[in-house]
Backbone and ligand atoms as CSV (ligand in chain L), in Angstrom:
chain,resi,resn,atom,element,x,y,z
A,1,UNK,N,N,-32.649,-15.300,2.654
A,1,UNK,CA,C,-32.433,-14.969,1.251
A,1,UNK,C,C,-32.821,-13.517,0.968
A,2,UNK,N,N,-32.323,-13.052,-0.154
A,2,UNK,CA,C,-32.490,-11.547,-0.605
A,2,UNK,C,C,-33.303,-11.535,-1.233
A,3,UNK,N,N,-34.547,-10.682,-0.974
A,3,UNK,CA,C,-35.497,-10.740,-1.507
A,3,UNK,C,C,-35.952,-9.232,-2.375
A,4,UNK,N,N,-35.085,-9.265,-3.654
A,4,UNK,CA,C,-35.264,-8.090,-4.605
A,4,UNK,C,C,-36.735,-7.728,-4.782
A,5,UNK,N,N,-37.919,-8.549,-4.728
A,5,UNK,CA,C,-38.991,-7.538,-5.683
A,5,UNK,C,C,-39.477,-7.205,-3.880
A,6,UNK,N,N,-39.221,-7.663,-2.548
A,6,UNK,CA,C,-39.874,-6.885,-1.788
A,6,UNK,C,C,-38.842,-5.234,-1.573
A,7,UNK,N,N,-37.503,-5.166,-1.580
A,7,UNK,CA,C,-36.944,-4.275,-1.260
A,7,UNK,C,C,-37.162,-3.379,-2.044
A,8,UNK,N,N,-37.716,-3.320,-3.844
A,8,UNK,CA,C,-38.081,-2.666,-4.702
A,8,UNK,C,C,-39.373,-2.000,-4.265
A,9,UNK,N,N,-40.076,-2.877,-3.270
A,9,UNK,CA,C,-41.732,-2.741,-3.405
A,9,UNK,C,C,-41.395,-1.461,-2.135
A,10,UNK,N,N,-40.542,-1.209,-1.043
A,10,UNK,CA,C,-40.764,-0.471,0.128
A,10,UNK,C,C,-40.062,0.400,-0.809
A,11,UNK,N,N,-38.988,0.389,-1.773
A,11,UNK,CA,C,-38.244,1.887,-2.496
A,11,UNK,C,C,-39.760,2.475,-2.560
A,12,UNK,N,N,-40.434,1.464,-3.694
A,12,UNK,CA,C,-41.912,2.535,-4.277
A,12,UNK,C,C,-42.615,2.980,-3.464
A,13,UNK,N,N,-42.546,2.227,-2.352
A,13,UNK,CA,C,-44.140,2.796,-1.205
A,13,UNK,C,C,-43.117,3.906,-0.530
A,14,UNK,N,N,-42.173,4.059,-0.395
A,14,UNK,CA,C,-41.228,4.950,0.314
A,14,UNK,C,C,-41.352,6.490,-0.613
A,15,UNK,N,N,-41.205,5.940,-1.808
A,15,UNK,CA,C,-40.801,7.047,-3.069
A,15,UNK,C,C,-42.310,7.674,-2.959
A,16,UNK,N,N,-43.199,7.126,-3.146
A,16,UNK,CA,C,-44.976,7.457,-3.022
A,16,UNK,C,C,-45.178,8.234,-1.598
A,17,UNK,N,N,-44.371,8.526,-0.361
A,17,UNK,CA,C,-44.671,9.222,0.596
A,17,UNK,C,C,-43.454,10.218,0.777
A,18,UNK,N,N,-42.731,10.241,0.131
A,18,UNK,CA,C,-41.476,11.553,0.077
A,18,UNK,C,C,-40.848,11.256,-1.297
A,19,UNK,N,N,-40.929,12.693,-1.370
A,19,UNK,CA,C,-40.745,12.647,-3.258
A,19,UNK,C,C,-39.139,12.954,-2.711
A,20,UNK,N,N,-38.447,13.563,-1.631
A,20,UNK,CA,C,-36.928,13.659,-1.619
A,20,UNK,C,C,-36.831,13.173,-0.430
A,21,UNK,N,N,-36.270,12.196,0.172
A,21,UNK,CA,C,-35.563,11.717,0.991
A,21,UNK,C,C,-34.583,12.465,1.627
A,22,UNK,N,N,-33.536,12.674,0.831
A,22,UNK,CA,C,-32.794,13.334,1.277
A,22,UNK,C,C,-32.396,13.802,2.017
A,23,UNK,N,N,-32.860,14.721,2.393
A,23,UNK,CA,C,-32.474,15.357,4.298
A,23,UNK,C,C,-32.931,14.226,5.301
A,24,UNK,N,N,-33.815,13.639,5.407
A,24,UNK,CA,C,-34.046,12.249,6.287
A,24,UNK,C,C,-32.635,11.484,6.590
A,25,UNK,N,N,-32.650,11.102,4.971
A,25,UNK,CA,C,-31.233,9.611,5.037
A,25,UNK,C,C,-29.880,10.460,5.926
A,26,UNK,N,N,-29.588,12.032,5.124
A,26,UNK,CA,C,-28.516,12.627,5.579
A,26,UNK,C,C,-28.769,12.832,7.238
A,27,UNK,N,N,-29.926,13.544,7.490
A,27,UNK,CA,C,-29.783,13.656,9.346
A,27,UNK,C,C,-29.402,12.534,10.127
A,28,UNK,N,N,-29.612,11.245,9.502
A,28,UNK,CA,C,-29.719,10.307,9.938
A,28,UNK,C,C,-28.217,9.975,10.266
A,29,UNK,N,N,-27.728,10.150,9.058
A,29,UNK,CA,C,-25.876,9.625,8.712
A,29,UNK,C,C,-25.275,10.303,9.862
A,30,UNK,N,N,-25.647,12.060,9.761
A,30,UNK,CA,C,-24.751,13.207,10.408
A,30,UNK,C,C,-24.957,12.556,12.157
A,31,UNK,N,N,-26.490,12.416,12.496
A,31,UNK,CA,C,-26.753,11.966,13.485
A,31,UNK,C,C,-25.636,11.170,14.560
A,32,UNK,N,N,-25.294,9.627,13.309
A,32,UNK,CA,C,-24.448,8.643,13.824
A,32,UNK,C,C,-23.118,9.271,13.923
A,33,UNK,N,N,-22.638,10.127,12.821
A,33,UNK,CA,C,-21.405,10.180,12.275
A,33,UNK,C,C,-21.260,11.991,12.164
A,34,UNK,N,N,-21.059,12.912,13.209
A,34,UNK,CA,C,-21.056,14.525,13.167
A,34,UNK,C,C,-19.879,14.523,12.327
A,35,UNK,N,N,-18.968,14.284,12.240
A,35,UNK,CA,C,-17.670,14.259,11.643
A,35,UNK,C,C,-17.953,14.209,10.267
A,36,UNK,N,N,-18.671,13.268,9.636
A,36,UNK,CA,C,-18.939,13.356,7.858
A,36,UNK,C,C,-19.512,14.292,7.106
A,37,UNK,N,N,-20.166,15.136,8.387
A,37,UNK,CA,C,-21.125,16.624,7.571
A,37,UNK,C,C,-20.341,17.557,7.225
A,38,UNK,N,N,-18.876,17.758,7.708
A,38,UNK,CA,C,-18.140,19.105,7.422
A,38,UNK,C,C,-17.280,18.447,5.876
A,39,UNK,N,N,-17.455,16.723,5.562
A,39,UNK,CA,C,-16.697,17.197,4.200
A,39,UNK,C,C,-17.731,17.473,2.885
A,40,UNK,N,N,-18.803,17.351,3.511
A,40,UNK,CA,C,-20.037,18.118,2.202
A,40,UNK,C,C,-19.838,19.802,2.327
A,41,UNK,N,N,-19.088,20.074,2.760
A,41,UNK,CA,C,-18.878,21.527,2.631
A,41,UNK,C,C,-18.756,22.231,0.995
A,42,UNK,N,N,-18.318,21.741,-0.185
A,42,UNK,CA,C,-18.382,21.939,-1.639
A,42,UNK,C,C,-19.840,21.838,-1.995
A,43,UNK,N,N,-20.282,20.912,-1.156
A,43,UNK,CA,C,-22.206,21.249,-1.826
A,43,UNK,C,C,-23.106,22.063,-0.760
A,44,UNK,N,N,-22.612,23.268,-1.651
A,44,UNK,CA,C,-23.066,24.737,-0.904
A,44,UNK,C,C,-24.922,24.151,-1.264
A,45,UNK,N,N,-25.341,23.578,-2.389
A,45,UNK,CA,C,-26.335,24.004,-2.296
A,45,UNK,C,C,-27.611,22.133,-2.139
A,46,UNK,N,N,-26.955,21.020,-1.572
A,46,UNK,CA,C,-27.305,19.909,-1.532
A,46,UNK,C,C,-27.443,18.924,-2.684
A,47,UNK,N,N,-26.896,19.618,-3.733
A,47,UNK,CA,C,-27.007,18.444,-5.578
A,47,UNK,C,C,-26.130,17.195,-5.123
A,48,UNK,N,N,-24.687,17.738,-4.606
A,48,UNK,CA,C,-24.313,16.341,-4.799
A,48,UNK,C,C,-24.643,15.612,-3.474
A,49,UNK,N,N,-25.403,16.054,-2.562
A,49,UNK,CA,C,-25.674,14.684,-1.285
A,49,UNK,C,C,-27.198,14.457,-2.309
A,50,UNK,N,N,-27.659,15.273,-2.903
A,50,UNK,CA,C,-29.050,14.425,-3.562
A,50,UNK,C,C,-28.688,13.644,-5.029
A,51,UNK,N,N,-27.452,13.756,-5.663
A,51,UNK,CA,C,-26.920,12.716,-6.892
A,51,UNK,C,C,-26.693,11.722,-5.940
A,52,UNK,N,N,-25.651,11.828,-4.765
A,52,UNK,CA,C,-24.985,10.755,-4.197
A,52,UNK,C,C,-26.151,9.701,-3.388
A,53,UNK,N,N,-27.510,9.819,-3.014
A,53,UNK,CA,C,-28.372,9.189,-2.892
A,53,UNK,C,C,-28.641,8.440,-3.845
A,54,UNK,N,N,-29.275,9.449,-4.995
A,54,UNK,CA,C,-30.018,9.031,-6.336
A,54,UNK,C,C,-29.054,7.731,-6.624
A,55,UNK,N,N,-28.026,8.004,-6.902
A,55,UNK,CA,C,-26.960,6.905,-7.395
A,55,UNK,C,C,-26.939,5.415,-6.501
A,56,UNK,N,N,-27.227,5.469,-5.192
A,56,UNK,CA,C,-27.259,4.485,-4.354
A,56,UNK,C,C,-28.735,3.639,-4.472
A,57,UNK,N,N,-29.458,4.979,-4.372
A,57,UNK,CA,C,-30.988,3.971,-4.804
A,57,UNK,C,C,-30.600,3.531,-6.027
A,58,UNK,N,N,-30.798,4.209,-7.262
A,58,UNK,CA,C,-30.306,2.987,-8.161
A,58,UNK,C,C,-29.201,1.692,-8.186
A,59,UNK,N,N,-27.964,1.875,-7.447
A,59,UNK,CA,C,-27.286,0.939,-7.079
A,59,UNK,C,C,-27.932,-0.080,-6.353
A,60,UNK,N,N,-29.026,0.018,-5.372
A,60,UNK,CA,C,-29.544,-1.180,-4.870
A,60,UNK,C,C,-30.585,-1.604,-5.479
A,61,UNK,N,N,-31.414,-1.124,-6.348
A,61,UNK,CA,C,-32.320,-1.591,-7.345
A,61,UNK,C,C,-31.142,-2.461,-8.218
A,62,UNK,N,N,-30.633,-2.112,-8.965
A,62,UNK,CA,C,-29.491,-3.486,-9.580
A,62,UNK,C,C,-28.773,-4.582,-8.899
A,63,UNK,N,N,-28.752,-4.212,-7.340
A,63,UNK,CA,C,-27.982,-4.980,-6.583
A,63,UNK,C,C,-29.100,-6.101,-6.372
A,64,UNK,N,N,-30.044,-5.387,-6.431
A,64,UNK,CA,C,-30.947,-6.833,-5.825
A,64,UNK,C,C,-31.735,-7.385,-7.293
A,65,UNK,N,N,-31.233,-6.937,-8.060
A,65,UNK,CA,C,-31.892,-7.467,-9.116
A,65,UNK,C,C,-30.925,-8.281,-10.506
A,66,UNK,N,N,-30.410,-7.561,-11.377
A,66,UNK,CA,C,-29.493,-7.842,-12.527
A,66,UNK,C,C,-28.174,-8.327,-11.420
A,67,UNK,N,N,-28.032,-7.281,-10.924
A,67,UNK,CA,C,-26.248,-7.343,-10.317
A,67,UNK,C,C,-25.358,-7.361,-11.082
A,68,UNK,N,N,-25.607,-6.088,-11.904
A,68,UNK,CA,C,-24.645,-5.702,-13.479
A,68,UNK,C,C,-23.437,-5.172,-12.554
A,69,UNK,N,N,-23.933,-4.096,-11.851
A,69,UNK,CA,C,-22.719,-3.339,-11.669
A,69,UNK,C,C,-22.939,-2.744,-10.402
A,70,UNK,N,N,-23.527,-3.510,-9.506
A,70,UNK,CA,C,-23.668,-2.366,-7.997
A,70,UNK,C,C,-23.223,-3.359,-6.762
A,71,UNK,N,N,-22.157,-4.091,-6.827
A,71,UNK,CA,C,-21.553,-4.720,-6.340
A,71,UNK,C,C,-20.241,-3.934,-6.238
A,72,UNK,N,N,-19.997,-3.946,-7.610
A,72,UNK,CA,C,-18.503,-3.223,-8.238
A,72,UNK,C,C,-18.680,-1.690,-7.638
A,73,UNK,N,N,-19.791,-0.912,-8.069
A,73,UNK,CA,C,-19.873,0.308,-7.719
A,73,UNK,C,C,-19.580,0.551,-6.075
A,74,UNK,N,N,-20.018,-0.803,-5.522
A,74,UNK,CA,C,-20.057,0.028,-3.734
A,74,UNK,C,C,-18.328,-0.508,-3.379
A,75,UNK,N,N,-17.587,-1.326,-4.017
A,75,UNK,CA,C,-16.292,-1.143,-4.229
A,75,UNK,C,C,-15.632,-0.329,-3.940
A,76,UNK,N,N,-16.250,0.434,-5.577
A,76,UNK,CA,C,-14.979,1.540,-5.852
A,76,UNK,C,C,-15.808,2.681,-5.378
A,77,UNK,N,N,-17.061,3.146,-4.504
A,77,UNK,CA,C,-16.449,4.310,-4.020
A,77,UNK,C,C,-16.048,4.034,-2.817
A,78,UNK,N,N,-16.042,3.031,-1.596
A,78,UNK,CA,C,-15.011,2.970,-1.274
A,78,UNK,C,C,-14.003,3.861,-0.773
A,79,UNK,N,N,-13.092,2.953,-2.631
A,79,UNK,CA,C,-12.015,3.394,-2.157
A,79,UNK,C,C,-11.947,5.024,-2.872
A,80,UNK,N,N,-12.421,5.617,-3.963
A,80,UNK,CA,C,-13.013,6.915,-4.570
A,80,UNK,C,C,-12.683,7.610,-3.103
A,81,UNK,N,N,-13.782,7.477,-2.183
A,81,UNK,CA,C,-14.208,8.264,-1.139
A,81,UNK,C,C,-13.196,7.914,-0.165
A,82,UNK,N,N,-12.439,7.314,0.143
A,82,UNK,CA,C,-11.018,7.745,1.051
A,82,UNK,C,C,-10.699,8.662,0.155
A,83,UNK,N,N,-10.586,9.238,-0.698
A,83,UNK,CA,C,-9.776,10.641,-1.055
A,83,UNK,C,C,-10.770,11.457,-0.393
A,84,UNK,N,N,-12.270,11.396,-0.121
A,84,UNK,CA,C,-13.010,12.802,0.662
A,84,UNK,C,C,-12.729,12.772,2.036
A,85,UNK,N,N,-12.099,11.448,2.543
A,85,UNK,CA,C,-11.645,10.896,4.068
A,85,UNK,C,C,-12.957,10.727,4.413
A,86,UNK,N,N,-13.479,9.656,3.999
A,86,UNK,CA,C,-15.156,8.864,4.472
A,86,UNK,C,C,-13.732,7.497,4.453
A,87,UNK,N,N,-14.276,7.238,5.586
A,87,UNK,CA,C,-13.651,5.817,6.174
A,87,UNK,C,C,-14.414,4.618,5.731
A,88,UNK,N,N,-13.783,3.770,4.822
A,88,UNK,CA,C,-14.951,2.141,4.528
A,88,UNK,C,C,-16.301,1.890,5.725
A,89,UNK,N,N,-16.032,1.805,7.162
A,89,UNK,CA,C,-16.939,1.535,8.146
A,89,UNK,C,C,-18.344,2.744,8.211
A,90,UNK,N,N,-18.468,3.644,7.546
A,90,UNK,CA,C,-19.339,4.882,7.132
A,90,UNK,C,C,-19.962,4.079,6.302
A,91,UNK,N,N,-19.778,3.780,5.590
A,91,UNK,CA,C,-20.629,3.067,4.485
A,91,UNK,C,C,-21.342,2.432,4.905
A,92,UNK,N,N,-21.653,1.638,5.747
A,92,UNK,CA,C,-22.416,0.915,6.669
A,92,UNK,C,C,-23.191,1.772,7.179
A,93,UNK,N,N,-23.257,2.571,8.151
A,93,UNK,CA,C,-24.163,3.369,8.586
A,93,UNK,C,C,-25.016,4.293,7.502
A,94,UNK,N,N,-23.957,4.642,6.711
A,94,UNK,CA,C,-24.808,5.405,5.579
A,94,UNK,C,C,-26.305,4.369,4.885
A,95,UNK,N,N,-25.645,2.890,4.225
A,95,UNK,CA,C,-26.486,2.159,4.089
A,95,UNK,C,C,-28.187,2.094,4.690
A,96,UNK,N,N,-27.389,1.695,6.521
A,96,UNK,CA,C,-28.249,1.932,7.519
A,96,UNK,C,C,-29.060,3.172,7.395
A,97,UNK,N,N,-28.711,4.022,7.430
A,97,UNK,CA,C,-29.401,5.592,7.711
A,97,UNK,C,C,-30.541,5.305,6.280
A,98,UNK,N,N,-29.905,4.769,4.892
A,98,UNK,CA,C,-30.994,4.726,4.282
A,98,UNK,C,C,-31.689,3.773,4.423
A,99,UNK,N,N,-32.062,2.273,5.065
A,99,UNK,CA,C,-32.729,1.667,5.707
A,99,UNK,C,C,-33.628,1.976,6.633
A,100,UNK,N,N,-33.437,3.186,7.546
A,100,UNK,CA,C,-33.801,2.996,8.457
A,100,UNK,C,C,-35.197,4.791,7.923
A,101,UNK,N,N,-34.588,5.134,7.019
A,101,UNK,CA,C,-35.817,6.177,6.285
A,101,UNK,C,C,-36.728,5.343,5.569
A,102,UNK,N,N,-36.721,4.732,4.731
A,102,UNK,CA,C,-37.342,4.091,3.999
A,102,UNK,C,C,-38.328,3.220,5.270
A,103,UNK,N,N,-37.609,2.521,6.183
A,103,UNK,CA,C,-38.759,2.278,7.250
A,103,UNK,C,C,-39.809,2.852,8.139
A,104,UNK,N,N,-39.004,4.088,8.257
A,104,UNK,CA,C,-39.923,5.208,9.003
A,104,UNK,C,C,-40.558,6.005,8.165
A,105,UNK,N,N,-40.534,5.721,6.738
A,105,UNK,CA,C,-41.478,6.430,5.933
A,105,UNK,C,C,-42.536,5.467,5.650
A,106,UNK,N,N,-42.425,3.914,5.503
A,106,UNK,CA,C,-43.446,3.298,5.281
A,106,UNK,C,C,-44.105,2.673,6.891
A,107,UNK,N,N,-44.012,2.643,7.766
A,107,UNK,CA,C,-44.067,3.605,9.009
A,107,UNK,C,C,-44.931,2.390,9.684
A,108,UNK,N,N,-46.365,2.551,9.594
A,108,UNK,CA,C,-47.343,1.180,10.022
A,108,UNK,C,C,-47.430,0.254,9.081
A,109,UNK,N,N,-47.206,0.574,7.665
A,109,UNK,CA,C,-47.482,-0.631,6.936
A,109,UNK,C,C,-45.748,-1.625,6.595
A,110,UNK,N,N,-45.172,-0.933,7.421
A,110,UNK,CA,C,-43.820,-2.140,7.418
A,110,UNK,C,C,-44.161,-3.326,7.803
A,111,UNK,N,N,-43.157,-4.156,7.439
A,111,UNK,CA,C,-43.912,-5.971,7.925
A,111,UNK,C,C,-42.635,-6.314,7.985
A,112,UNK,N,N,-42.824,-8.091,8.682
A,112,UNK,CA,C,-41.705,-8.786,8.988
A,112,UNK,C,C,-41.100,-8.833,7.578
A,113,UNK,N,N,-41.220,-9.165,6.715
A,113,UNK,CA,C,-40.955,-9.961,5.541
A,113,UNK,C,C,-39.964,-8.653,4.863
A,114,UNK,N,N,-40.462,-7.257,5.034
A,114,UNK,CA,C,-40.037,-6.344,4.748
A,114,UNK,C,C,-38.393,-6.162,5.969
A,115,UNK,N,N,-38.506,-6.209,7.067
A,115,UNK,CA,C,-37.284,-6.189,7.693
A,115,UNK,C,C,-36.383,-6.918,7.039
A,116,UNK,N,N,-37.205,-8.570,7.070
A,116,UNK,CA,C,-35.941,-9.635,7.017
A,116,UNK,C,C,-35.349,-9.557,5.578
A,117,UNK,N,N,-35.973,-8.789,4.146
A,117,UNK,CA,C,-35.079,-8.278,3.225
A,117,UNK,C,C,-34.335,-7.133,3.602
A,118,UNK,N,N,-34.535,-6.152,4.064
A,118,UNK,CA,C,-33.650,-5.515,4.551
A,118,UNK,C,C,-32.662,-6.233,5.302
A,119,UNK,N,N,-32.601,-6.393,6.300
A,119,UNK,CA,C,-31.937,-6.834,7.459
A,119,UNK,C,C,-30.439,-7.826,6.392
A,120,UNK,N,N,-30.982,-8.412,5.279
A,120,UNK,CA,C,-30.496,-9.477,4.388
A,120,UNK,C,C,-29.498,-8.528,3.223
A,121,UNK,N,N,-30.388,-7.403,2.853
A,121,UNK,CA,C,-29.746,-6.608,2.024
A,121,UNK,C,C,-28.682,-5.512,2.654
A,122,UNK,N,N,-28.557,-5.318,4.314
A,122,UNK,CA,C,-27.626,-4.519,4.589
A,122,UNK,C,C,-26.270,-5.296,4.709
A,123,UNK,N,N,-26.784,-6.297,5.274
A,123,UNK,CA,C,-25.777,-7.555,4.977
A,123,UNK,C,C,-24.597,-7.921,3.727
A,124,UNK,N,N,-25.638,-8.284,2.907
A,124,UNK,CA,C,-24.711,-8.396,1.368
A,124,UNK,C,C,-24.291,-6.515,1.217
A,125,UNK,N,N,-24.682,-5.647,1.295
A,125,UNK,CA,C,-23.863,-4.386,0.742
A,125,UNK,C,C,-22.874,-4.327,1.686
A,126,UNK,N,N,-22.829,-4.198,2.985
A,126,UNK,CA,C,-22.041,-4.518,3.358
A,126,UNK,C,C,-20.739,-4.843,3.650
A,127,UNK,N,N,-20.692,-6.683,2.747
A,127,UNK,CA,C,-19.883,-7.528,2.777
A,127,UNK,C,C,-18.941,-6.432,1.339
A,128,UNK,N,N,-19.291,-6.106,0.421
A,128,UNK,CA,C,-18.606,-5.181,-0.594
A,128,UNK,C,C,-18.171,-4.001,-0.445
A,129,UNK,N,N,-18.834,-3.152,0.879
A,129,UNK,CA,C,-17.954,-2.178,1.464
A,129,UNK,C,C,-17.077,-2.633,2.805
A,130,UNK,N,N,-16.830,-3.922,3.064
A,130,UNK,CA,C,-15.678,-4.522,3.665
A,130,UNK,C,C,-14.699,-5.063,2.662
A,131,UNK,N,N,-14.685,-5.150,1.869
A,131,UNK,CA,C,-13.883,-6.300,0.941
A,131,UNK,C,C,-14.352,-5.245,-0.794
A,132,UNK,N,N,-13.525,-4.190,-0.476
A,132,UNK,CA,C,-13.570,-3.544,-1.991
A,132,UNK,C,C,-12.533,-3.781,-2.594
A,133,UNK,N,N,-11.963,-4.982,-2.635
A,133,UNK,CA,C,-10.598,-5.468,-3.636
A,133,UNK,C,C,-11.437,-6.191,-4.781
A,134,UNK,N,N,-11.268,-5.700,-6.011
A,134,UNK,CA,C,-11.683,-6.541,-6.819
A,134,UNK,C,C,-10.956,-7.362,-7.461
A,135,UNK,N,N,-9.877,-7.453,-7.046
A,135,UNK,CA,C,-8.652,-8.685,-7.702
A,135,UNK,C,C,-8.771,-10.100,-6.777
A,136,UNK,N,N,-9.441,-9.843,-5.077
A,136,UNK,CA,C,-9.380,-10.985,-4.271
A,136,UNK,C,C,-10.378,-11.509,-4.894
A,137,UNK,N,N,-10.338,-12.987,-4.558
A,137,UNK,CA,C,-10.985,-13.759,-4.955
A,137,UNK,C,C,-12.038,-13.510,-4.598
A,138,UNK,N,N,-13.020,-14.166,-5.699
A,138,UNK,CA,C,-14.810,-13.801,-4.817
A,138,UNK,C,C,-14.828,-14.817,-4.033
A,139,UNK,N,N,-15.169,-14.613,-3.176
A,139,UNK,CA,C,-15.554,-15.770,-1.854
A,139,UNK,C,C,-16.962,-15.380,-1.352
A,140,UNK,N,N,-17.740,-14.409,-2.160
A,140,UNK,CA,C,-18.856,-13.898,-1.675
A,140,UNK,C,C,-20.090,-14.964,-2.336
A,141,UNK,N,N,-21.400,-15.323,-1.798
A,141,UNK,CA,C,-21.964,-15.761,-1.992
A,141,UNK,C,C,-21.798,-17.380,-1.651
L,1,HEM,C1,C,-22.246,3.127,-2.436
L,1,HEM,C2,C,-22.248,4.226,-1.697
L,1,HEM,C3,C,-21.958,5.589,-2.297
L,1,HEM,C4,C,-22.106,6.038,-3.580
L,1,HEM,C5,C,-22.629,5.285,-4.793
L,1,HEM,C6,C,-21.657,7.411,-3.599
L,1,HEM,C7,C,-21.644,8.227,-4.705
L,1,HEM,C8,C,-21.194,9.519,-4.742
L,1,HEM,C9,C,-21.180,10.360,-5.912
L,1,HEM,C10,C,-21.672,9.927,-7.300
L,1,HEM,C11,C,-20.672,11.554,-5.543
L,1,HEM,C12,C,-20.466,12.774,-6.435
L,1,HEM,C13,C,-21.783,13.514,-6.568
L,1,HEM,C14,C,-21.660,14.789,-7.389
L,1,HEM,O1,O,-20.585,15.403,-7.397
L,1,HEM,O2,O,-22.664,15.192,-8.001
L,1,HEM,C15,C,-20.353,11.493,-4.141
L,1,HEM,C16,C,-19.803,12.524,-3.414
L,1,HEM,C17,C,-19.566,12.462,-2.061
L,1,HEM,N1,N,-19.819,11.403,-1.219
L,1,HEM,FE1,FE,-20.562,9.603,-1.748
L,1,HEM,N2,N,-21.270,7.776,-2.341
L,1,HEM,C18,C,-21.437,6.684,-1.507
L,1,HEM,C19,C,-21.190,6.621,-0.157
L,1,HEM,C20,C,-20.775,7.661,0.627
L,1,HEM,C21,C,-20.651,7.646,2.053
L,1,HEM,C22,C,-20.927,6.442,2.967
L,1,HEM,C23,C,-20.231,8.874,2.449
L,1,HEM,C24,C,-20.028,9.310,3.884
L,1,HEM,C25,C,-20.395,10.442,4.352
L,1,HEM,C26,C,-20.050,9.690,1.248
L,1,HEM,C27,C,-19.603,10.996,1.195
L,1,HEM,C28,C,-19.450,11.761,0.055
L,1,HEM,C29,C,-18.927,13.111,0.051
L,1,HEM,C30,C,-18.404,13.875,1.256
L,1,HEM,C31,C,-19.000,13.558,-1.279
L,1,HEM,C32,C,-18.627,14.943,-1.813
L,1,HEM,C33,C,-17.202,15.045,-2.188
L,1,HEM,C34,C,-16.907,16.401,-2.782
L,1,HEM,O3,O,-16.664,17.321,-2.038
L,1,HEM,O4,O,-16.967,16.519,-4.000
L,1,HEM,N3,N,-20.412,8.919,0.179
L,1,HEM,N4,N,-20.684,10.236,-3.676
């Protein structure tokens, strides 16, 4: 099961040991994926890879919580982002890359309980950056 108030609890202990992430999650992405760093070429100066974070952490704070709108959101960029030519299967690793900061920032005090929401929450985001049709039927859940 998805366990929203622990994945909230590693954002805060994460947010409490790096006030910007940012370059972490991104080395991480470029790492897997060299090919996705040359279309940030328009952010001469890093705002929009640090909005385009900001926006995702908040997207998974709602995802694991209300689930107003960050289901829908990892949808449509998607398909948004085939116009920057980011391929649906990026999204996944991107996810990952921010999983895998947030773990190496909370570093010794990670725990099982803390994986297996993760491990649960890369899962369900995921399943919405495979299946960004919002007319198919939900078959999710
Ligand atoms: C749910 C996941 C994602 C969300 C919510 C999201 C959101 C955004 C937003 C809001 C922007 C515009 C930022 C601004 O102009 O200030 C943006 C731009 C961009 N995103 Fe994402 N993004 C996501 C996933 C990804 C992934 C996986 C990639 C792969 C590398 C990616 C690559 C880009 C690029 C290249 C731009 C800049 C496009 C340009 O030149 O204007 N995004 N994203």
């Amino acid at each position: 099961m998805l366990d929203g108030a622990v994945i909230s609890q590693t954002l805060d202990l994460a947010g409490e040991r790096c006030a910007d992430p940012t370059p972490l999650v991104y080395a991480r992405l470029f790492a897997a994926h060299p090919d996705m760093e040359a279309l940030f070429i328009r952010d001469t100066d890093g705002s929009v890879r640090g909005e385009m974070l900001t926006r995702v952490f908040e997207m998974i704070l709602d995802f694991v919580d209300r689930r107003a709108y960050g289901a829908q959101l990892i949808q449509c960029e998607v398909v948004t982002h085939e116009g920057y030519g980011v391929p649906p299967t990026v999204f996944g690793a991107f996810f990952a890359s921010v999983a895998d900061t947030v773990r190496g920032l909370i570093a010794d005090d990670w725990t099982p309980t803390m994986s297996e929401a993760w491990r649960t929450l890369l899962i369900d985001l995921n399943w919405f950056a495979d299946h960004p049709d919002q007319m198919a039927p939900a078959a999710f859940g």
